[in-house]
Structures are given as structure tokens and as C-alpha cells.
C-alpha positions as CSV (number, residue, x, y, z in Angstrom):
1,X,-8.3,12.9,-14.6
2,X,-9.4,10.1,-17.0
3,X,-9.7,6.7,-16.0
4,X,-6.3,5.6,-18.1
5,X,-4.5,9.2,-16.0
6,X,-5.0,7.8,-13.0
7,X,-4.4,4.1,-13.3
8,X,-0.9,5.5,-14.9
9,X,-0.6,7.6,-11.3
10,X,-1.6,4.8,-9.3
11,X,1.1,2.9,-11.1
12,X,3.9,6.0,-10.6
13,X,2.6,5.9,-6.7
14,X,3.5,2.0,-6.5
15,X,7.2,2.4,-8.3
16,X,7.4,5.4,-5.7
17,X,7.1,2.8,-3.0
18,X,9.2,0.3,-4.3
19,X,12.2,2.2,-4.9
20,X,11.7,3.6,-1.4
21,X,11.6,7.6,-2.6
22,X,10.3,8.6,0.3
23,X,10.3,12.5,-0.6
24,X,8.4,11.9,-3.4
25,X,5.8,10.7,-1.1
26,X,4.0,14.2,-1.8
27,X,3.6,13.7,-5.0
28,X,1.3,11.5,-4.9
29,X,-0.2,11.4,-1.0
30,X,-2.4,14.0,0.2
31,X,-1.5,15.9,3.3
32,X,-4.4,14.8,4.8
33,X,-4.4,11.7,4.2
34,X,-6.8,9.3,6.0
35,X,-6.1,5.3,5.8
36,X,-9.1,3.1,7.0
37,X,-10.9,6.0,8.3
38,X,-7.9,6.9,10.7
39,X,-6.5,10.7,9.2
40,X,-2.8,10.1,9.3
41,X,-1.7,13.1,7.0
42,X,1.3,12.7,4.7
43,X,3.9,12.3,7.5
44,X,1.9,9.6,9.5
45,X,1.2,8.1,6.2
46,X,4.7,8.1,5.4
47,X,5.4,7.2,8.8
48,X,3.5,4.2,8.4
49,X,5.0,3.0,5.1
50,X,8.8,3.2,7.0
51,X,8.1,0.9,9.4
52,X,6.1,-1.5,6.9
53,X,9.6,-1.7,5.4
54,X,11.6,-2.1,8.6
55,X,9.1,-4.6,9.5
56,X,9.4,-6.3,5.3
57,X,13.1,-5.2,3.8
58,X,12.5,-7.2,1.1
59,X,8.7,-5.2,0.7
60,X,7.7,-5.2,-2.7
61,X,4.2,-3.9,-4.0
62,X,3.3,-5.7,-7.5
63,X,-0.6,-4.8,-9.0
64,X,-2.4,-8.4,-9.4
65,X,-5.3,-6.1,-10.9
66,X,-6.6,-2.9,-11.0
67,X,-9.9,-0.5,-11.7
68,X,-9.9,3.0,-12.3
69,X,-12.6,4.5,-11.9
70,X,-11.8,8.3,-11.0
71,X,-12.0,9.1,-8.3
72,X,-11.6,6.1,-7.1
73,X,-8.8,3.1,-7.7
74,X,-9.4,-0.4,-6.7
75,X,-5.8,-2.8,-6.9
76,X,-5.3,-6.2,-5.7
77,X,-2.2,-6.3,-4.4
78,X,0.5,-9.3,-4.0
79,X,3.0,-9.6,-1.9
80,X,5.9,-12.7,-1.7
81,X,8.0,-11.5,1.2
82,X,9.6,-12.6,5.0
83,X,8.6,-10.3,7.8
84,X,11.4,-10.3,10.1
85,X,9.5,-10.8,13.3
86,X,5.5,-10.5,14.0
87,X,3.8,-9.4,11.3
88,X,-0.2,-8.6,11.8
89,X,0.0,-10.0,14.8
90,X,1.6,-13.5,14.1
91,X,5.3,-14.6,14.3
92,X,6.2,-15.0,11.0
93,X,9.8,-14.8,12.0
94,X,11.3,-14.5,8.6
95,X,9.5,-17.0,7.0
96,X,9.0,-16.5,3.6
97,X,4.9,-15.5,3.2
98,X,2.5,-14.5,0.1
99,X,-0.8,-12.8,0.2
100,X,-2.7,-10.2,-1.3
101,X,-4.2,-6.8,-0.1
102,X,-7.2,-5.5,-1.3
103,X,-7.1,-1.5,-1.5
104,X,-9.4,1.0,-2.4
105,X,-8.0,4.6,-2.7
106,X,-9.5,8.0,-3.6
107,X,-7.8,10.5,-4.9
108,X,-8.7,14.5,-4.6
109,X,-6.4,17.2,-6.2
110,X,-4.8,14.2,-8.0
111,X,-3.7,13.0,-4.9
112,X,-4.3,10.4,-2.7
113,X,-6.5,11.1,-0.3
114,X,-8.6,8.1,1.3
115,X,-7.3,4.4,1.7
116,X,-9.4,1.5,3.0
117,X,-7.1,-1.3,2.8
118,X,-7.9,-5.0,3.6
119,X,-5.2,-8.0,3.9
120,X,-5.9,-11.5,3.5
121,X,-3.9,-12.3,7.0
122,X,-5.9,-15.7,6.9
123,X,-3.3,-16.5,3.7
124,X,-0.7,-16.1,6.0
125,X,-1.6,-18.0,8.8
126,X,-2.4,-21.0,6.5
127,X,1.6,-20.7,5.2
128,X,2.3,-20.8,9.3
């Protein structure tokens, strides 16, 4: 894949999330998928991204910036959104928060394969 290939797949992946298309999942997520070093597969991962959006219904991933470089993606990730209860461990409570995620994803086969994934939680304890 060239660099401008996957950035546009990396962008498909995030419009996957936002609409909620979970069966498309697949498309884009390895089966054995690992996210920060933990191997989830596709169905943990997926697993995973359900209860983020139990946890966020009004989730919504938007790309602050992003490096291709393949295999590898970097994206800063933003998020504006009100958790519903406890959210990384503090009571958000639906209180409307913002902070980033800083993500770092490898793909194999086209696919996602690897995630290391940071958030800024100190952001959100700052808006608490």
C-alpha cells in the first residue's frame, strides 16, 4: 500500500466507526488483532468498540492529524463527548468532556493489526 492508500483506509476505518457498521469491522480489523499489546482478535476488538459506545452514545472519532507511513499510521484523535457514567476511571457522569487520543496502528494484509493507543485522561480530569 502507498502512503496516500492507506491514510484513505485509515480514513474508511474511522467513517466505519462512526456510522456504527459494526459488520464491516472485518474489513478493516485483523482477526488477530492485538490493542496495547493485549491480542483481542476481531470480536474482542469489536467487543471493545460496543461498549466504548454504550459507555459514549454520542462517540464520535474526528482525525486532528495524521501520518502514513506504511505500515504504520499515527492519528491524533479528538473527541467532544459526555460519558454517561465513569469513564477511565473518573465520574464524568454526562458531563460534556474533550480530549484527544494518540494512536499508533499497523496494518498487515491491509488490515489492522496492532494498536497502541494513548488518551490524554489528564484533559479530562482538568474539565472535572
Amino acid at each position: 500500500m502507498t502512503s496516500d492508500d492507506l491514510a484513505d483506509t485509515y480514513r474508511d476505518y474511522v467513517a466505519c466507526l462512526n456510522r456504527r457498521d459494526w459488520p464491516a469491522l472485518g474489513e478493516f480489523v485483523h482477526d488477530e488483532v492485538n490493542h496495547n499489546t493485549q491480542p483481542l482478535g476481531l470480536a474482542g476488538y469489536r467487543t471493545m468498540l460496543e461498549r466504548d459506545v454504550r459507555e459514549i452514545p454520542d462517540l464520535q472519532f474526528h482525525i486532528e492529524m495524521l501520518i502514513s507511513a506504511p505500515p504504520r499510521i499515527a492519528a491524533r484523535l479528538k473527541f467532544d463527548c459526555t460519558p454517561v457514567g465513569t469513564f477511565l476511571g473518573l465520574a464524568v457522569d454526562g458531563r460534556r468532556v474533550s480530549f484527544c487520543e494518540h494512536v499508533f496502528y499497523e496494518f498487515h494484509d491491509g488490515k489492522i493489526r496492532q494498536v497502541w493507543s494513548v488518551i490524554d485522561k489528564a484533559a479530562i480530569e482538568a474539565q472535572l
